[in-house]
N, C-alpha and C positions, 0 to 999 in steps of 0.2 A: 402510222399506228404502231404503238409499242406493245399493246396488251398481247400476249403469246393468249393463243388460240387453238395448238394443236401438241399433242403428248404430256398433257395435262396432270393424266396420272401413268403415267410413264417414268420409271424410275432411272434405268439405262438399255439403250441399244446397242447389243457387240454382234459385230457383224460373223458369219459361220465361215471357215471354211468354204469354197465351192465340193458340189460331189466329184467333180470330177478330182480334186487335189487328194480326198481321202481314195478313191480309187487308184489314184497312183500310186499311192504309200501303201495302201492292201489292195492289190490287185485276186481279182479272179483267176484262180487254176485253171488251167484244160481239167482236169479232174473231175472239180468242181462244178464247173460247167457245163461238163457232158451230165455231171448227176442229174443238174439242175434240169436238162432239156430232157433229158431219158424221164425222170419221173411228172415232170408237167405232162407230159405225151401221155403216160400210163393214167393219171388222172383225169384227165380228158377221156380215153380209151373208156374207160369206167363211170363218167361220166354218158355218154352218147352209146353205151350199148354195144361196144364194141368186143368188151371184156365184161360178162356179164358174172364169171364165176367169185372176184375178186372185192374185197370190201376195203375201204380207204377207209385209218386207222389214223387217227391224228390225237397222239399222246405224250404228256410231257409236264414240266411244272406251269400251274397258274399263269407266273411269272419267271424270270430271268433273275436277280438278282445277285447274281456268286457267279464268276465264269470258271470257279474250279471244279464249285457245286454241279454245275451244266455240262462242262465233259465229263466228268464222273460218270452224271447219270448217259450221256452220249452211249459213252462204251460200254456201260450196263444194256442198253437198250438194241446195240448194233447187234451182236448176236441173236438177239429174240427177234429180230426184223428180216435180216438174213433167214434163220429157219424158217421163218411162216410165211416166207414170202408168195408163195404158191396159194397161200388164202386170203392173209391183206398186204396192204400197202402201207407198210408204217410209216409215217411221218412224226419226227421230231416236235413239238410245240417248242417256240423260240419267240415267247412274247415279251417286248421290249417298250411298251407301251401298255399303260394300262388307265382307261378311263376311270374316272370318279363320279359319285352319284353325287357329291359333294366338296370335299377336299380331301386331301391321301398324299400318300406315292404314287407318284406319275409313272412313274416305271424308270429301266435302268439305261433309258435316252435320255429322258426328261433330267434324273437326279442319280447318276451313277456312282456316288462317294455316298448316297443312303445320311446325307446332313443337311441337307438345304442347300446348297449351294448352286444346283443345278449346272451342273458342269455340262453343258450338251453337245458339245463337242468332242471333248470325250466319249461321252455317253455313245455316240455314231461311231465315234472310231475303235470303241468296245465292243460293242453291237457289231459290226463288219469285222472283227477279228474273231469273236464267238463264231459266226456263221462259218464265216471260213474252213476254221478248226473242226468245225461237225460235220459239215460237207468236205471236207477232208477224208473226213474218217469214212464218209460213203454212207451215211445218214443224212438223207435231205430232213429242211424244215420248212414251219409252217410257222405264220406269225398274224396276229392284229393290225390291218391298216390305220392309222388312228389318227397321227396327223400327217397332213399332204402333203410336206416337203421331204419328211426322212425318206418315202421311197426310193428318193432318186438316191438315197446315199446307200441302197441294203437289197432296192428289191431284185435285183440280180442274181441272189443267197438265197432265191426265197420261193418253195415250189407250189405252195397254197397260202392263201392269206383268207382270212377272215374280217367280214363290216359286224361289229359288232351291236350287240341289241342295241344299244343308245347312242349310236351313229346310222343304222339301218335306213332309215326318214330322212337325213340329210343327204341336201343335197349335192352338197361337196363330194362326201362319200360314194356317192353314187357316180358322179362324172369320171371321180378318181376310178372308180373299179370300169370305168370302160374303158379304159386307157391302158390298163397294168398288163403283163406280158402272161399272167398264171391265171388261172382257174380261181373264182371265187365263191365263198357262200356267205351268205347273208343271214343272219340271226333275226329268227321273228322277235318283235318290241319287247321291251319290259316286263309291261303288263299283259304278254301271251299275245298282242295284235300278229295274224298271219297276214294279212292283207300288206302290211307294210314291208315287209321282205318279197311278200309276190310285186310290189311295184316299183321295187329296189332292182328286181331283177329285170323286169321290163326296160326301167331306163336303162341301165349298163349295158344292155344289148344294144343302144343305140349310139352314134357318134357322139359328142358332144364338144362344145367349146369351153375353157377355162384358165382362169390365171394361176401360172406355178412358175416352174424353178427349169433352167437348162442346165446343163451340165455347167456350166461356170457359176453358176450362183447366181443368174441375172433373170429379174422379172421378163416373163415368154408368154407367151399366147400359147397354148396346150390344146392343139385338137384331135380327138381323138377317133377311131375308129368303130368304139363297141366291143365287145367282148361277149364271145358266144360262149362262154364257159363258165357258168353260174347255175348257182342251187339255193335250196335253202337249206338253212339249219334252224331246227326244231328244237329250243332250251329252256322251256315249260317259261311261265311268267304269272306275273301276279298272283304267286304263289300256288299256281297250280301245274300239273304236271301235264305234257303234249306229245308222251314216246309213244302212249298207247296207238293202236290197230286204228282206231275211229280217227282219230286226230292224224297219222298218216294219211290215212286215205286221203281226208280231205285237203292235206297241202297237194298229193298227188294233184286231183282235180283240179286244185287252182293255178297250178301251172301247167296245167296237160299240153295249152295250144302253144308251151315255147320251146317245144320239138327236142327236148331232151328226156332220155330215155330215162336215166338214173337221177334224179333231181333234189333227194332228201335226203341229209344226214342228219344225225341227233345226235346233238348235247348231251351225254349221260349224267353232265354236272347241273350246278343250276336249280332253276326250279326242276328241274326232271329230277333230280335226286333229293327234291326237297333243301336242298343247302347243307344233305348230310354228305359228308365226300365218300362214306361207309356204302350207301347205298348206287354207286355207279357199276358196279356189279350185278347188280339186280337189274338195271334198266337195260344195260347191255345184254345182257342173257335175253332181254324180253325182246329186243331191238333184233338178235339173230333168231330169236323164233319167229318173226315175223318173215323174216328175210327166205329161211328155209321152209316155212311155208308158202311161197308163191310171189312177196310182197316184193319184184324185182325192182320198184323203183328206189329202194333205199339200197344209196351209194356205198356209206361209210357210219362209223359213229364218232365220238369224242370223247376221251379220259383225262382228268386232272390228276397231275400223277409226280409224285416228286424223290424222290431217294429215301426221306423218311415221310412217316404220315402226319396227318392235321397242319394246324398252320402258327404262327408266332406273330405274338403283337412285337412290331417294330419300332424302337423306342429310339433316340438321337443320344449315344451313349452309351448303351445296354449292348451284350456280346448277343448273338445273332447263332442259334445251334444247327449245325450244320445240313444242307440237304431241307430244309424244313420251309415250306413258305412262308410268305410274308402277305401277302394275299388271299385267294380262297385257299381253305383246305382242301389238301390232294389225297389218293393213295399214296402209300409208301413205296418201293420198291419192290420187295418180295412177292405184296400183293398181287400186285401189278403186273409181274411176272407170270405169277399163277394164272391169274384170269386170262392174259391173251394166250397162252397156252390151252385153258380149257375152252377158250369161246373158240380158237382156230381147232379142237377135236371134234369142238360142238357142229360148225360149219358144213361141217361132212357125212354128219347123223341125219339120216332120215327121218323127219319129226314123226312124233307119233299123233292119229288122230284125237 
């Protein structure tokens, strides 16, 4: 039989690099790698109750897009991290992947030349030198799991990851986060579903079997052991907003029996900010009065946040203005500055009744 039957619409297959060859070429520092183990532990620690004073602070651009843009803001951000370290834990955002509701920019794995071309080769070994560079500088990061194979090229780099709302429900995502070496949180659905991140987190706490990738690049059997370090994250949906008091509670509740003390951070972007990036200020201020009121279970929150503010349509040809997303709109810099300055004075006020 001549009739061809499979890869139909398959235009070409180029085989990747293994991870193990890009880790050769960009190895991990002892530096790096103590950052990496010191702040997973601290996470964790804040996580499970151990460090009850401390809030995880996970801020940075949308997206990745510009690795000059990205240390730029690094070193803007490394001082502000250092000082407050006594009230959060800041973590870099270093997303290198970004889902689509339809079609887009993949992110700067997927299409790192920003022309079609999808270089994703590159794009890994871009990605692994950004990291490097920032954990370098003694700024860990935090990134989107998105798809299954990049892990094994990056998540070494990588001290929190995020299943995001429209991967939360699958179930790939899910085996994948029982298996990763970091702490994850899980974005409720879309359209506001909580139930779907409370049973995102149920399975990742348990083993699981699946097909992936070894360090040579060869189809493996992946069994995994679980992962006790998982939360949720709260980023409003279906266009409604879920930072408030009431709606905490009830994620409290619905994970109370999976013995973690600290369980909820919130998205200040998102539907919580309504899709205004103006308003993550507001949510965050409302996120630590909850917190200094009594509310121990909420871990951390989340800011979009880039060197300048709002964002830029991405055109194939068009110059691209510096610092500026390409994705949601962020805070700018300055802002950005400000706020975690006043929400870390805020930390420490006494609310009033």
């Amino acid at each position: 039989m001549n009739r061809p039957i499979d890869n139909q619409h398959i235009g070409l297959i180029t085989a990747l690099p293994p991870p193990r060859v890009i880790k050769t070429k960009l190895p991990i520092t002892e530096q790096a790698a103590a950052l990496v183990v010191e702040t997973r532990n601290a996470i964790r620690k804040i996580l499970h109750g151990q460090d009850r004073d401390r809030l995880v602070v996970i801020v940075g651009p949308c997206s990745i897009h510009n690795s000059e843009a990205a240390f730029e803001y690094a070193h803007k951000l490394k001082p502000v991290a250092d000082a407050l370290r006594d009230r959060f834990l800041i973590v870099m955002r270093t997303y290198f992947e970004k889902p689509r509701t339809t079609v887009g920019w993949k992110g700067l794995i997927n299409d790192p030349h920003l022309d079609g071309t999808c270089d994703i080769a590159t794009g890994l070994e871009l990605a692994r030198t950004i990291l490097l560079r920032i954990n370098q500088l003694g700024l860990p990061c935090a990134t989107e799991l998105l798809d299954p194979i990049s892990p094994q090229y990056i998540a070494d780099l990588i001290s929190w990851a995020a299943i995001g709302a429209r991967t939360t429900e699958s179930q790939t995502h899910r085996e994948l986060a029982s298996g990763v070496s970091m702490p994850v949180g899980f974005k409720n659905g879309t359209e506001g579903s909580l139930q779907v991140a409370v049973n995102a987190m149920i399975s990742a706490r348990t083993p699981h079997h699946f097909v992936g990738i070894n360090a040579d690049g060869q189809a493996a059997i992946i069994r995994t052991m679980g992962n006790p370090n998982r939360h949720i994250v709260l980023r409003g949906g279906g266009g409604k907003t879920n930072y408030e008091a009431e709606h905490v509670a009830k994620a409290e509740a619905a994970v109370a029996n999976e013995g973690i003390a600290r369980p909820i951070m919130i998205d200040c972007s998102h539907d919580n900010s309504k899709k205004d990036h103006t308003r993550q200020g507001f949510v965050a201020q409302e996120v630590l009065r909850q917190f200094r009121g009594g509310r121990q279970t909420i871990m951390g929150f989340m800011l979009e946040s880039n060197l300048n503010p709002g964002k830029q349509a991405w055109k194939e040809g068009v110059a691209l203005q510096h610092g500026v997303s390409i994705t949601d709109a962020c805070l700018g810099w300055d802002k950005t500055e400000q706020l975690l300055h006043e929400l870390a004075t805020a930390i420490t006020t006494t609310p009033t009744s």
